[in-house]
TIRO-2110 file (N, C-alpha, C; in Angstrom, 1 decimal):
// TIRO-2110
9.1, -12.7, 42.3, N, 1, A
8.2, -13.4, 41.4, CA, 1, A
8.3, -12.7, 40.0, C, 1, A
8.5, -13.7, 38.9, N, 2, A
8.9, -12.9, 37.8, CA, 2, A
7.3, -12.3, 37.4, C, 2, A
6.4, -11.4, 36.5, N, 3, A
5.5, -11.2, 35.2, CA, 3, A
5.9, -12.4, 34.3, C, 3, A
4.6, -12.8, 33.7, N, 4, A
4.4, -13.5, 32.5, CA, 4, A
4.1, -12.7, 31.7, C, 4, A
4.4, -12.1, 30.6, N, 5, A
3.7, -11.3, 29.5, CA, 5, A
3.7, -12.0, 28.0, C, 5, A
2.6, -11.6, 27.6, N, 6, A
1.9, -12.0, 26.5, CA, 6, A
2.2, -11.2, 25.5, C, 6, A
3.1, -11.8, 24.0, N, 7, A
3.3, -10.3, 23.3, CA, 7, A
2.8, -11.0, 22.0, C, 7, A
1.7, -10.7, 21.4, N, 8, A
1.4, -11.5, 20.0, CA, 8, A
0.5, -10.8, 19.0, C, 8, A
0.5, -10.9, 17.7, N, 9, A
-0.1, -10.1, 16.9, CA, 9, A
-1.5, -11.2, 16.4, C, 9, A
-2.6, -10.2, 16.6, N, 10, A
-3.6, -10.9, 16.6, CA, 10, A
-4.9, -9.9, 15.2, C, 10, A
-5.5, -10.7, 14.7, N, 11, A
-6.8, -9.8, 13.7, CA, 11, A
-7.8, -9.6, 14.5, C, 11, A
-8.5, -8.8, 14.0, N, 12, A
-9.6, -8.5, 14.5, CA, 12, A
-10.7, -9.4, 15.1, C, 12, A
-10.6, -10.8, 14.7, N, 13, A
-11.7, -11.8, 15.4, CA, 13, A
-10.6, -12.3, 15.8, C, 13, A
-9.5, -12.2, 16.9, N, 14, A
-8.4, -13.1, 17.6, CA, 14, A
-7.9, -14.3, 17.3, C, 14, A
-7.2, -14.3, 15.7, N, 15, A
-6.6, -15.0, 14.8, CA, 15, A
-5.3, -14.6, 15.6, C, 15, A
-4.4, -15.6, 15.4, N, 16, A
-2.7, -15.3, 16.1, CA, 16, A
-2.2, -16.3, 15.3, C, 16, A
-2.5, -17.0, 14.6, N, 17, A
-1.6, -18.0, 13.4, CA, 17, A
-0.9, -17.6, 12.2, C, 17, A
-0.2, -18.2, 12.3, N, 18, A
1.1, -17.7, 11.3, CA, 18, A
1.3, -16.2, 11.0, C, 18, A
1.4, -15.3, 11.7, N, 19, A
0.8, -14.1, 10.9, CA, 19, A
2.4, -13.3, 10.7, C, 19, A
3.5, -14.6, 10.4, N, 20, A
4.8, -13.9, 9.7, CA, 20, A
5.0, -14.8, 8.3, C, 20, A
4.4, -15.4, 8.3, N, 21, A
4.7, -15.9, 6.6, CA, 21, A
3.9, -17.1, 6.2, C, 21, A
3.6, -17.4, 4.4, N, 22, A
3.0, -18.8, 4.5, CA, 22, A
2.9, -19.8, 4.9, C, 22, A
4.2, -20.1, 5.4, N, 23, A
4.8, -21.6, 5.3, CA, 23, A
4.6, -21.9, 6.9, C, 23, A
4.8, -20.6, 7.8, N, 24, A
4.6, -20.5, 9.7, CA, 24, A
4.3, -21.8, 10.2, C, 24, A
2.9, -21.3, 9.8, N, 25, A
2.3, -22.8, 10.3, CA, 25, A
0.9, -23.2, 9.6, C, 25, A
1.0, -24.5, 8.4, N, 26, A
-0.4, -24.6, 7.9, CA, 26, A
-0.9, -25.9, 8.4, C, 26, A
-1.2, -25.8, 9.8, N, 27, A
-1.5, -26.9, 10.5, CA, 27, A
-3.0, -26.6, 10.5, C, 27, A
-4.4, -27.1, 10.5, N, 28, A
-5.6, -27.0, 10.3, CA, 28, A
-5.8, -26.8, 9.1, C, 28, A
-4.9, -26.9, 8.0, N, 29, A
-5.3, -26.3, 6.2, CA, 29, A
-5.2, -24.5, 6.7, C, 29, A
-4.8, -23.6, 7.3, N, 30, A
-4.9, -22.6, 7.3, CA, 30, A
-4.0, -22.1, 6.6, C, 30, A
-4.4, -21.6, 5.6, N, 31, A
-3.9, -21.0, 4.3, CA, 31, A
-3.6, -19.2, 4.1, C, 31, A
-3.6, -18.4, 5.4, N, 32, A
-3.6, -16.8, 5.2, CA, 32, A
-2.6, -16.5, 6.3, C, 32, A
-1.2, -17.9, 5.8, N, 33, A
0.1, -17.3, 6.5, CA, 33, A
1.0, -16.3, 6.3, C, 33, A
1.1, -14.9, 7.3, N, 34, A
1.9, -14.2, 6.8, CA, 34, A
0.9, -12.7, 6.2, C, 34, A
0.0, -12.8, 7.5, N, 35, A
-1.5, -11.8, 6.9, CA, 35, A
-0.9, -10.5, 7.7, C, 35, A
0.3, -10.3, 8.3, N, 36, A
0.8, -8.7, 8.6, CA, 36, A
1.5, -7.7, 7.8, C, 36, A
1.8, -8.9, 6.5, N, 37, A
2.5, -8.1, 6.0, CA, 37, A
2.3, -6.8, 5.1, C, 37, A
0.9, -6.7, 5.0, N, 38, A
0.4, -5.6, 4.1, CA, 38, A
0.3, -4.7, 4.9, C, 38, A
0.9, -4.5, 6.2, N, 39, A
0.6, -3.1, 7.3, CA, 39, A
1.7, -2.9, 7.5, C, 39, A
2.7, -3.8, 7.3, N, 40, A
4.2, -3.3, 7.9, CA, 40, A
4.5, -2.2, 7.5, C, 40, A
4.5, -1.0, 8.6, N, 41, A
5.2, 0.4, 8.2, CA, 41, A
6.1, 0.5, 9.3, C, 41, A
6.7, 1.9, 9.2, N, 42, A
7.8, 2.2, 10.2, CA, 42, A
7.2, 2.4, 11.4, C, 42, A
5.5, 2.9, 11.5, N, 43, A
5.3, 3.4, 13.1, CA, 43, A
5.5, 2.9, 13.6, C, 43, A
5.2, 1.5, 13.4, N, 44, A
4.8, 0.1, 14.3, CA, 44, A
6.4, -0.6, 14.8, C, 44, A
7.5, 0.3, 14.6, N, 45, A
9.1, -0.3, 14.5, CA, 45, A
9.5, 0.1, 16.0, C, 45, A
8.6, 1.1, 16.8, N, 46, A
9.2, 1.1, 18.1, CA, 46, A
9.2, 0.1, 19.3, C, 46, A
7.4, -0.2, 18.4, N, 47, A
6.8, -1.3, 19.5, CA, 47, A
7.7, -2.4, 19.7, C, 47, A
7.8, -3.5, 18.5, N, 48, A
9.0, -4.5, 17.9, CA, 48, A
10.5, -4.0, 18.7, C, 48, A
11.0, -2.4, 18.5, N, 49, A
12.1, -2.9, 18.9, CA, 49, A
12.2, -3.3, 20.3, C, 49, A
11.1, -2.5, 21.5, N, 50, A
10.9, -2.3, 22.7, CA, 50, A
11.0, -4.0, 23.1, C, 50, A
10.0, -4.6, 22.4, N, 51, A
9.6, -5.8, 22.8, CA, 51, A
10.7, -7.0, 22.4, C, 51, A
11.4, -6.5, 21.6, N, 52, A
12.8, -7.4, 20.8, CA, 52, A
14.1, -6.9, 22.4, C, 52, A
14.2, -6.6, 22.8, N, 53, A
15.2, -6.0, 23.5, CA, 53, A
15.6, -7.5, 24.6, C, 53, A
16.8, -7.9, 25.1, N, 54, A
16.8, -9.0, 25.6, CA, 54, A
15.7, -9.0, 27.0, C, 54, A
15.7, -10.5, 26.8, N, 55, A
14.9, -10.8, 27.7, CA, 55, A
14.9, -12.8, 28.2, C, 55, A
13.9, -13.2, 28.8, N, 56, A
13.8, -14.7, 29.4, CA, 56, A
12.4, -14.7, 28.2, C, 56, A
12.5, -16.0, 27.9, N, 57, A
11.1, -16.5, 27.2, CA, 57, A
10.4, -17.4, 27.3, C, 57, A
9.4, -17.8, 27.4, N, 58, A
8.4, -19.1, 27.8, CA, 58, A
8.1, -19.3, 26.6, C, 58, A
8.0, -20.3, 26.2, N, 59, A
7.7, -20.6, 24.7, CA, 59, A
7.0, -22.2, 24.4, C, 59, A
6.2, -22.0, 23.2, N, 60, A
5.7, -23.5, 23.6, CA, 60, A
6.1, -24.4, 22.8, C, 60, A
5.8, -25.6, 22.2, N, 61, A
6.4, -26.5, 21.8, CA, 61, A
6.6, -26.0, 20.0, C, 61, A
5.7, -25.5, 19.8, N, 62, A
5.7, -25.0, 18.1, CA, 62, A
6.2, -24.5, 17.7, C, 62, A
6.2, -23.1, 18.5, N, 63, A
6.9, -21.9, 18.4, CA, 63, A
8.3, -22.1, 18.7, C, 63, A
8.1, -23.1, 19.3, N, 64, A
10.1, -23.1, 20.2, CA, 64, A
10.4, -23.8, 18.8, C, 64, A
10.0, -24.6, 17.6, N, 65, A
10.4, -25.4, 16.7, CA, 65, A
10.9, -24.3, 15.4, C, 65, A
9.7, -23.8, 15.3, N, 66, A
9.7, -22.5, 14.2, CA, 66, A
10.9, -21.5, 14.7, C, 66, A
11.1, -21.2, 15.8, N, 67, A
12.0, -20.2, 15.8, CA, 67, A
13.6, -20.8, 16.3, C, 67, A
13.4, -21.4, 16.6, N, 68, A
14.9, -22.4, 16.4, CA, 68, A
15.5, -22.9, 14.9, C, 68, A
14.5, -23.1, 14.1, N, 69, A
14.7, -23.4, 12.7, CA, 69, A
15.4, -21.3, 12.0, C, 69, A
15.0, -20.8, 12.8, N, 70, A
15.2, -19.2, 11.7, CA, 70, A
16.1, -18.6, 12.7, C, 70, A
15.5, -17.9, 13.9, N, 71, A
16.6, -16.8, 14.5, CA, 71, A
18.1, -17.2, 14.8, C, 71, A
18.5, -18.2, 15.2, N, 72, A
20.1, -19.0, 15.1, CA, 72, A
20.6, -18.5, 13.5, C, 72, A
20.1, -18.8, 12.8, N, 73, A
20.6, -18.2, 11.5, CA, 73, A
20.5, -16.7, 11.2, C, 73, A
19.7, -15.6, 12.3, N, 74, A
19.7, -14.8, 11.8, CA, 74, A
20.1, -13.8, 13.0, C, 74, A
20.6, -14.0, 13.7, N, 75, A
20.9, -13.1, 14.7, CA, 75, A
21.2, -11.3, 14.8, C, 75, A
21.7, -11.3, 13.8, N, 76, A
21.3, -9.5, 13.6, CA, 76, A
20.2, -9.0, 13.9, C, 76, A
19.1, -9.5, 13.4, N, 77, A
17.6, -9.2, 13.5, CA, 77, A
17.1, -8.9, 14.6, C, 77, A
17.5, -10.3, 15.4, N, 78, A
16.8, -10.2, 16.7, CA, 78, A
18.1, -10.9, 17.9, C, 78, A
18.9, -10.4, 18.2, N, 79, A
20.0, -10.9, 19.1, CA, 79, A
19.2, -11.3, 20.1, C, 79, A
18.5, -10.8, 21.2, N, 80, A
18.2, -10.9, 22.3, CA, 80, A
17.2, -12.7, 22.1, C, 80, A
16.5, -12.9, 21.0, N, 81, A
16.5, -14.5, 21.4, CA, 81, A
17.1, -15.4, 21.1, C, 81, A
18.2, -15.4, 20.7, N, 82, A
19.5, -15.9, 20.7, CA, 82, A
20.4, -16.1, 22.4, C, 82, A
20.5, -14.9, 23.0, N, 83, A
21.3, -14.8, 24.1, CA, 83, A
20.3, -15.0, 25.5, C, 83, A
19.0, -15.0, 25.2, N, 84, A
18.1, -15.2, 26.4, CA, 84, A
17.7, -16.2, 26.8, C, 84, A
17.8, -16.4, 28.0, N, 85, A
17.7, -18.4, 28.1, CA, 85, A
16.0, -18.3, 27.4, C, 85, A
15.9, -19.9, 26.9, N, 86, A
14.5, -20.1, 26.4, CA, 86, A
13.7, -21.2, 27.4, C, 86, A
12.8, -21.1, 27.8, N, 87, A
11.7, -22.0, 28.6, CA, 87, A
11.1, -22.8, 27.9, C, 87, A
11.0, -23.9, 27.2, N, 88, A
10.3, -24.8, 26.4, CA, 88, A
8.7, -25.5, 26.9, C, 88, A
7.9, -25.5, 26.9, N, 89, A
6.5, -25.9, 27.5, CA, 89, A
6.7, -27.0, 26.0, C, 89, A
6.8, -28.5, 26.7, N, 90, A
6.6, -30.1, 25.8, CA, 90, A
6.5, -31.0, 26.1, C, 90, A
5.6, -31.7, 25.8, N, 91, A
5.4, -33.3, 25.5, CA, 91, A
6.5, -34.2, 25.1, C, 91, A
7.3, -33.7, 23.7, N, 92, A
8.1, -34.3, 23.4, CA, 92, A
9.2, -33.9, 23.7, C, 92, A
9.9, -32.7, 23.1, N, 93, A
11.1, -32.3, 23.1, CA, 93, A
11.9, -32.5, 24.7, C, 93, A
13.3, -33.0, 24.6, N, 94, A
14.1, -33.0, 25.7, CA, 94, A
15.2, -32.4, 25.6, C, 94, A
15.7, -31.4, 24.6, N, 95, A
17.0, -31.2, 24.2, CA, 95, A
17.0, -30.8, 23.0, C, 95, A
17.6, -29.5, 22.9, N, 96, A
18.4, -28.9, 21.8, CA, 96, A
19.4, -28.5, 21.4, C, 96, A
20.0, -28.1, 20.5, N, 97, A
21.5, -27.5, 19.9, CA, 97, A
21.4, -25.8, 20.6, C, 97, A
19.8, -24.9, 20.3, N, 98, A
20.0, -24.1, 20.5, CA, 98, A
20.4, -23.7, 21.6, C, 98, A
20.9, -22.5, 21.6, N, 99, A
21.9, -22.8, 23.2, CA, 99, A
20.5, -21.9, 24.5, C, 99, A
20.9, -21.9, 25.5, N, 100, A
20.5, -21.4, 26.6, CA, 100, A
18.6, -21.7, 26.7, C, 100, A
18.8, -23.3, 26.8, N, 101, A
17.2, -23.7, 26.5, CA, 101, A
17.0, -24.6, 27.3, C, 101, A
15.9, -24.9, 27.7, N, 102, A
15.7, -25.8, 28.9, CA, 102, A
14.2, -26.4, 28.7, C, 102, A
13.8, -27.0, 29.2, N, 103, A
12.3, -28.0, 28.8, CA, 103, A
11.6, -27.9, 30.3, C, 103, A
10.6, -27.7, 29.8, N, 104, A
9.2, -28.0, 31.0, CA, 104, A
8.2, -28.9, 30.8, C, 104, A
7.7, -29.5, 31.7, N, 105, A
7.1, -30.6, 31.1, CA, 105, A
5.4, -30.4, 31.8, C, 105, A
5.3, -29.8, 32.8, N, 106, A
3.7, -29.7, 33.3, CA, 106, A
3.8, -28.1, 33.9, C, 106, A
2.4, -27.8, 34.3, N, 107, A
2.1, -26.5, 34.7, CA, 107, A
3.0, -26.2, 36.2, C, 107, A
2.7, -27.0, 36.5, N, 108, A
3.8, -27.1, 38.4, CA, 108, A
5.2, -26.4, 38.0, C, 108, A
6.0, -26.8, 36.8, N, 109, A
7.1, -26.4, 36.7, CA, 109, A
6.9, -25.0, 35.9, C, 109, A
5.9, -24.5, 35.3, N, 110, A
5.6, -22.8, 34.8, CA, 110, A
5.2, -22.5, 36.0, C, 110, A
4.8, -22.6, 36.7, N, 111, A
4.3, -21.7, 38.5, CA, 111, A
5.4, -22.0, 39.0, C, 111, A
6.6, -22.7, 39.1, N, 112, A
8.1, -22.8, 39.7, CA, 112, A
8.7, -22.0, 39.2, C, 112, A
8.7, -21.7, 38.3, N, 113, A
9.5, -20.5, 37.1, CA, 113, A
8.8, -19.5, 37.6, C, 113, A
8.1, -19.2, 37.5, N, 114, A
7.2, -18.0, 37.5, CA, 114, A
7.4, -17.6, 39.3, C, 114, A
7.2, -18.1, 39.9, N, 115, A
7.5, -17.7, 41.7, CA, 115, A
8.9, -17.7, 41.8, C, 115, A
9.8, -18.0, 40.6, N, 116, A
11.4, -17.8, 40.9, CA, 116, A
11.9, -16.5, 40.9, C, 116, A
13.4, -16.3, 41.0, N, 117, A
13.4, -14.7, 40.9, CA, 117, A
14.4, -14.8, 39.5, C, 117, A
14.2, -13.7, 38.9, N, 118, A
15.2, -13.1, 37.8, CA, 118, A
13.8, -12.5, 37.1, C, 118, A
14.5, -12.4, 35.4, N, 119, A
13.9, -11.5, 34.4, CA, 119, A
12.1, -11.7, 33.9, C, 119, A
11.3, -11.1, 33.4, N, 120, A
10.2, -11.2, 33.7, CA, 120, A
10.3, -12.4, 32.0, C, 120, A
9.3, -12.7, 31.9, N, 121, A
8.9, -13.9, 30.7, CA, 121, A
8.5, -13.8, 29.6, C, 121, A
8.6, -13.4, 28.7, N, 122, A
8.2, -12.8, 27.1, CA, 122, A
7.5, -14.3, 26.6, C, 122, A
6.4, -14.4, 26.4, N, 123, A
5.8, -15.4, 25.2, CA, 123, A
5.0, -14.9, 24.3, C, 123, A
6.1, -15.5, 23.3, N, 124, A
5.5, -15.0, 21.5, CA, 124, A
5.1, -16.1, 21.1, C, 124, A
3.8, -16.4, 20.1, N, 125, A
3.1, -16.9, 19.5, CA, 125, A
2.4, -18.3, 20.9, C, 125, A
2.8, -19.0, 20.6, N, 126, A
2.4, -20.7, 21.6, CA, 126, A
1.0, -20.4, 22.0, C, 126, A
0.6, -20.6, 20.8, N, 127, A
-1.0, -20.5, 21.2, CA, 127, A
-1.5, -21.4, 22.3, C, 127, A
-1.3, -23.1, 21.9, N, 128, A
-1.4, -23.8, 23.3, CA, 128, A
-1.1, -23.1, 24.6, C, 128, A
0.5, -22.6, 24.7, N, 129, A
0.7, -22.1, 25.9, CA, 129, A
0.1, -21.5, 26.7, C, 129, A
-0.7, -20.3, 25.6, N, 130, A
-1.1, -19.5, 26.3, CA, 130, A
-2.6, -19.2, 27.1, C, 130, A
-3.1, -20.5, 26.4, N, 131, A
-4.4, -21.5, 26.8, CA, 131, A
-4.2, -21.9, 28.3, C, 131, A
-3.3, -22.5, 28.6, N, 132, A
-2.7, -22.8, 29.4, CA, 132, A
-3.1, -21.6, 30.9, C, 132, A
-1.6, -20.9, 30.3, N, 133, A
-1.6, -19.7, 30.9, CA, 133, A
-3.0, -18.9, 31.4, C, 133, A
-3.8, -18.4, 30.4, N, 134, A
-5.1, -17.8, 30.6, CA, 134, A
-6.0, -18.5, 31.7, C, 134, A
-5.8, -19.9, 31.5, N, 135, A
-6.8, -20.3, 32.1, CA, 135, A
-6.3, -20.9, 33.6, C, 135, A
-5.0, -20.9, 34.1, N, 136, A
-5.3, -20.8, 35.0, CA, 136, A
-4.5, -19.1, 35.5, C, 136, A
-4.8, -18.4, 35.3, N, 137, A
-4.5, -17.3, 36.0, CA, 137, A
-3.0, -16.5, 35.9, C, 137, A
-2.5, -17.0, 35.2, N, 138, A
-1.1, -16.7, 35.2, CA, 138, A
-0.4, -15.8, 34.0, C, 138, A
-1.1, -14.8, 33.3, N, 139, A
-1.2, -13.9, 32.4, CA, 139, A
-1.1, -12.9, 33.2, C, 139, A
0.2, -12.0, 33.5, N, 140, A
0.2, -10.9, 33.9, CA, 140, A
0.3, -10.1, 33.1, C, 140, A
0.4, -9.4, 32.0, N, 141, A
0.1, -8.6, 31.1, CA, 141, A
0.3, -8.8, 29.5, C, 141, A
-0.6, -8.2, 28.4, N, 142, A
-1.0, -8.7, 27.4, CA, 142, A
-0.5, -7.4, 26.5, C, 142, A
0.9, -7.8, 25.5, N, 143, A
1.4, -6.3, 24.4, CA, 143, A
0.8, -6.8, 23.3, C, 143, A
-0.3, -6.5, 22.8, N, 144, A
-1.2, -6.9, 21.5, CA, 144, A
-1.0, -6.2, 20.4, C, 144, A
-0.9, -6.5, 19.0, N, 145, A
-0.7, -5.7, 18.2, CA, 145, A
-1.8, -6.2, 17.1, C, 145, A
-3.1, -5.3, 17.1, N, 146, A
-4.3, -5.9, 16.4, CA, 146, A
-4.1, -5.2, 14.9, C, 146, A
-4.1, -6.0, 14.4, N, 147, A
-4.6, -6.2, 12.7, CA, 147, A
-5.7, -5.5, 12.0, C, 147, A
-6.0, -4.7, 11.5, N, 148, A
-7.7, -4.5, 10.8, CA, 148, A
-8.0, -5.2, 9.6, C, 148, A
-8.4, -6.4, 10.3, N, 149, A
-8.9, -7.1, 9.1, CA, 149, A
-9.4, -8.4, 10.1, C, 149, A
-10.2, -9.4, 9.5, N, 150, A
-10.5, -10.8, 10.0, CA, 150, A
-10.0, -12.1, 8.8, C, 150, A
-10.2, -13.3, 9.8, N, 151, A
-9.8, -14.2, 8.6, CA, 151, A
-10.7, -15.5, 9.0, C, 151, A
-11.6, -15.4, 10.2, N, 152, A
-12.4, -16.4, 10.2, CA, 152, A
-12.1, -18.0, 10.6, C, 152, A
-10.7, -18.0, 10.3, N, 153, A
-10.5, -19.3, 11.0, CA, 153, A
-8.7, -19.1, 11.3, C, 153, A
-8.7, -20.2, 12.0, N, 154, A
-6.9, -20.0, 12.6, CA, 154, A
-7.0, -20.0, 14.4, C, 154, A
-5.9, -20.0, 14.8, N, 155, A
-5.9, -20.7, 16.2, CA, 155, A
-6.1, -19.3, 16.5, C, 155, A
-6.8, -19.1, 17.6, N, 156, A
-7.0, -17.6, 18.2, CA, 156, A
-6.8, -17.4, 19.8, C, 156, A
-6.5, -16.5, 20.0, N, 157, A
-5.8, -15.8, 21.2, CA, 157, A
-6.6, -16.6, 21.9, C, 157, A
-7.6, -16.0, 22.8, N, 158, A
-8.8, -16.3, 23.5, CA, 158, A
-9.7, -17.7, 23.2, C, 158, A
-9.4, -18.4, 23.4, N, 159, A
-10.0, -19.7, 23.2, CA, 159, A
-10.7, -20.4, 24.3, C, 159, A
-11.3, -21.6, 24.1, N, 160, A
-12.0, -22.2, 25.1, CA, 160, A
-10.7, -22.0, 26.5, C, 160, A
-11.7, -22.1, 27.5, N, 161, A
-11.0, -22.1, 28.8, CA, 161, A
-10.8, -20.8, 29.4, C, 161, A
-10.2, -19.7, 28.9, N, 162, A
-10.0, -18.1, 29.8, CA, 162, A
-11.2, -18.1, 30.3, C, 162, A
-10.7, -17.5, 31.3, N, 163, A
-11.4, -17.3, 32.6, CA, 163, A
-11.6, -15.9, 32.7, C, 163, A
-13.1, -15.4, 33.2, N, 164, A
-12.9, -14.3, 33.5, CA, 164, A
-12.2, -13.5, 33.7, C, 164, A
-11.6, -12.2, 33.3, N, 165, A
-10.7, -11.2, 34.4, CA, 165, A
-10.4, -9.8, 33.8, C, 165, A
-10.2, -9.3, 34.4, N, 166, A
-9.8, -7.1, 33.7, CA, 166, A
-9.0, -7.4, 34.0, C, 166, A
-8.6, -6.1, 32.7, N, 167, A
-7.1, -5.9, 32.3, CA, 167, A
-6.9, -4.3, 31.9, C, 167, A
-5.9, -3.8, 32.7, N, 168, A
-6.2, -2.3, 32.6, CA, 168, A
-4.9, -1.8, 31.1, C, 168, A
-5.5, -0.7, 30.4, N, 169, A
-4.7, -0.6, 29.4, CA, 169, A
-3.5, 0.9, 29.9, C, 169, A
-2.7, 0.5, 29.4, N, 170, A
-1.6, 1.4, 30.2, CA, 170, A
-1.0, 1.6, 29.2, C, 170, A
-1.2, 1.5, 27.8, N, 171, A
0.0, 2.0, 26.8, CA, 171, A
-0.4, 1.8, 25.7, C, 171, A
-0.9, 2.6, 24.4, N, 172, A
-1.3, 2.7, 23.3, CA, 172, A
-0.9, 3.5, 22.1, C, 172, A
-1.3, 2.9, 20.7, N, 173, A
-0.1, 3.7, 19.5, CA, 173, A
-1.2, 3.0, 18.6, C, 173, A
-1.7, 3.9, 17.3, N, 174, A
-2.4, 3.0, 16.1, CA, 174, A
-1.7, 3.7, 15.3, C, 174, A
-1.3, 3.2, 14.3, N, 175, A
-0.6, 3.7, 12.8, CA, 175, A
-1.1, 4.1, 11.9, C, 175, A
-1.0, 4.9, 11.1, N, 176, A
-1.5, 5.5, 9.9, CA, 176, A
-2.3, 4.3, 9.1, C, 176, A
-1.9, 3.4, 9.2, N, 177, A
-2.9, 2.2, 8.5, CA, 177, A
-3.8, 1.0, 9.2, C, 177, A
-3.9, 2.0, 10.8, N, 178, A
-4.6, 1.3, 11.6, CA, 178, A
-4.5, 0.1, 12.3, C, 178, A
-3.3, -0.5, 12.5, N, 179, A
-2.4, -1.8, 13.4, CA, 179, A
-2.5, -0.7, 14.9, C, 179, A
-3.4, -1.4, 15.8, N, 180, A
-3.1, -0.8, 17.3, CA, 180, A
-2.4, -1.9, 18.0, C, 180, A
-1.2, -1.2, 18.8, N, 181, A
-0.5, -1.4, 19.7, CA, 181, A
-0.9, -1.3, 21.2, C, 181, A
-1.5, -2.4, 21.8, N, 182, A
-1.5, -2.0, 23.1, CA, 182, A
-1.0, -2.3, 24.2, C, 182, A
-1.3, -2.4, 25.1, N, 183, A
-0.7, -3.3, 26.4, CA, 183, A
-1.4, -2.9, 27.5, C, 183, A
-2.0, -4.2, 28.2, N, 184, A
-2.5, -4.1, 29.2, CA, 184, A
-1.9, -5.2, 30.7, C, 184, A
-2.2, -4.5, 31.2, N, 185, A
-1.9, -4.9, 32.8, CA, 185, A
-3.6, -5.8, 33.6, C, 185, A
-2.6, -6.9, 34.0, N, 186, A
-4.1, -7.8, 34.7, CA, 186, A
-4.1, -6.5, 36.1, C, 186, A
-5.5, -7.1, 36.1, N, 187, A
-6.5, -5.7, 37.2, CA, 187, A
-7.1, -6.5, 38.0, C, 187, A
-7.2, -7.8, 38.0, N, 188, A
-8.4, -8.5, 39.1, CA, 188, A
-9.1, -9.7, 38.3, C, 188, A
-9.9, -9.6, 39.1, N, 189, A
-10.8, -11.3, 38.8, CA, 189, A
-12.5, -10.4, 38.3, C, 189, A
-13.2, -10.7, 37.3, N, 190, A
-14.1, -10.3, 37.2, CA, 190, A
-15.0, -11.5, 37.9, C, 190, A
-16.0, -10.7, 39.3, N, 191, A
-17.3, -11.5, 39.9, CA, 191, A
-18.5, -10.7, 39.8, C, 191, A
-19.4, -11.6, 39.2, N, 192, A
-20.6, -11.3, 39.2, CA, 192, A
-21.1, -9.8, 38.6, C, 192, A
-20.1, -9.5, 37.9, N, 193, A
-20.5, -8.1, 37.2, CA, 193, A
-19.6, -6.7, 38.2, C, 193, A
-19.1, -7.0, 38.9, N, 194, A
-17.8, -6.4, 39.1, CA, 194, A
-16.5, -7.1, 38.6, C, 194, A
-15.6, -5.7, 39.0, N, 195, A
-14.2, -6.1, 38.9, CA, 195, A
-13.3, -6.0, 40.0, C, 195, A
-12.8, -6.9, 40.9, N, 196, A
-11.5, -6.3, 41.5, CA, 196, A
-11.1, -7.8, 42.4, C, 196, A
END
C-alpha cells in the first residue's frame, strides 16, 4: 500500500492559494498571489530539495494545468516532476502531451492507486483534492510549510468536510524569519475526546 502525503505551503489562518506567484491562481478575485515570497531564504532550501527529489504524484485538476503549463519548460529546477508518472484527479481532462500522466476520474480509482504497490504519492497544491482526501480518510502524512502572516481569504487547507483525526509531528525546522517546516504522521481517529 502506497502513503498519501500532503506537501503544501499554507499562512497562518490555512490559506494554500497561489502562494508562488500573482497570476497562480486568481480564481475567487484573490488577489495576494505569490505571498511566500518575502520569506524565501536559504534555511528553508533543504526542506524543498528533500520534497523535490523524484517521486509518484496525485494531483488535481488545477494544479495538474498550472504545472504542466511551467515545469516541462523548466526542468532543471525540478527534474523529478517531469520524470515521475503524474495521477490526475478530473472531470474534464482525458489526455495530455505531458509525458508519464494518467487521469482518474472518482474516489474508487484514488483507493485503487493507493492499495497498489510502488512509490508513495506526493500532492502539491489541489486544494479540491485534498478535500477529497481528508475527508474520507486517506491522508497519511502532512509536510507543511506555515507562513507568518494571514490573508483572510483564499482556498484553505482544512475546509469543510475533514474529519476528525491526530497527527503525530515527527520532524521540524523554523527559519530565521519564522516559515515552520513540519511534518506529521496520521496517529488515529480522534473519539469522543480521545485519540487512537
Amino acid at each position: 500500500m502506497r502513503k498519501i502525503i500532503v506537501i503544501t505551503m499554507i499562512t497562518l489562518d490555512g490559506v494554500m492559494q497561489a502562494p508562488g506567484g500573482p497570476e497562480e491562481d486568481r480564481s475567487d478575485g484573490f488577489k495576494y498571489g505569490g505571498w511566500t515570497a518575502p520569506y524565501v531564504d536559504a534555511n528553508g532550501s533543504e526542506f524543498f530539495e528533500k520534497n523535490m527529489q523524484p517521486a509518484e504524484y496525485l494531483l488535481g485538476g488545477k494544479t495538474f494545468e498550472i504545472f504542466a503549463g511551467y515545469w516541462p519548460k523548466h526542468p532543471d529546477v525540478w527534474p523529478g516532476i517531469n520524470e515521475g508518472m503524474k495521477y490526475v484527479m478530473s472531470d474534464t481532462m482525458e489526455k495530455s502531451d505531458w509525458k508519464n500522466t494518467t487521469f482518474l476520474k472518482s474516489l474508487e480509482d484514488i483507493k485503487r492507486l493507493k492499495n497498489s504497490t510502488g512509490s508513495d504519492l506526493h500532492v502539491w497544491g489541489s486544494g479540491k483534492l485534498i478535500q477529497l482526501l481528508l475527508k474520507n480518510n486517506l491522508v497519511d502524512e502532512l509536510r507543511l510549510v506555515i507562513y507568518p502572516l494571514t490573508l483572510g481569504q483564499g482556498k484553505k487547507l482544512f475546509a469543510e468536510g475533514t474529519i476528525p483525526a491526530a497527527f503525530t509531528l515527527t520532524e521540524s525546522a523554523v527559519t530565521p524569519n519564522g516559515v515552520i517546516m513540519a511534518t506529521y504522521k496520521r496517529a488515529g481517529e480522534v473519539k469522543t475526546g480521545t485519540v487512537g
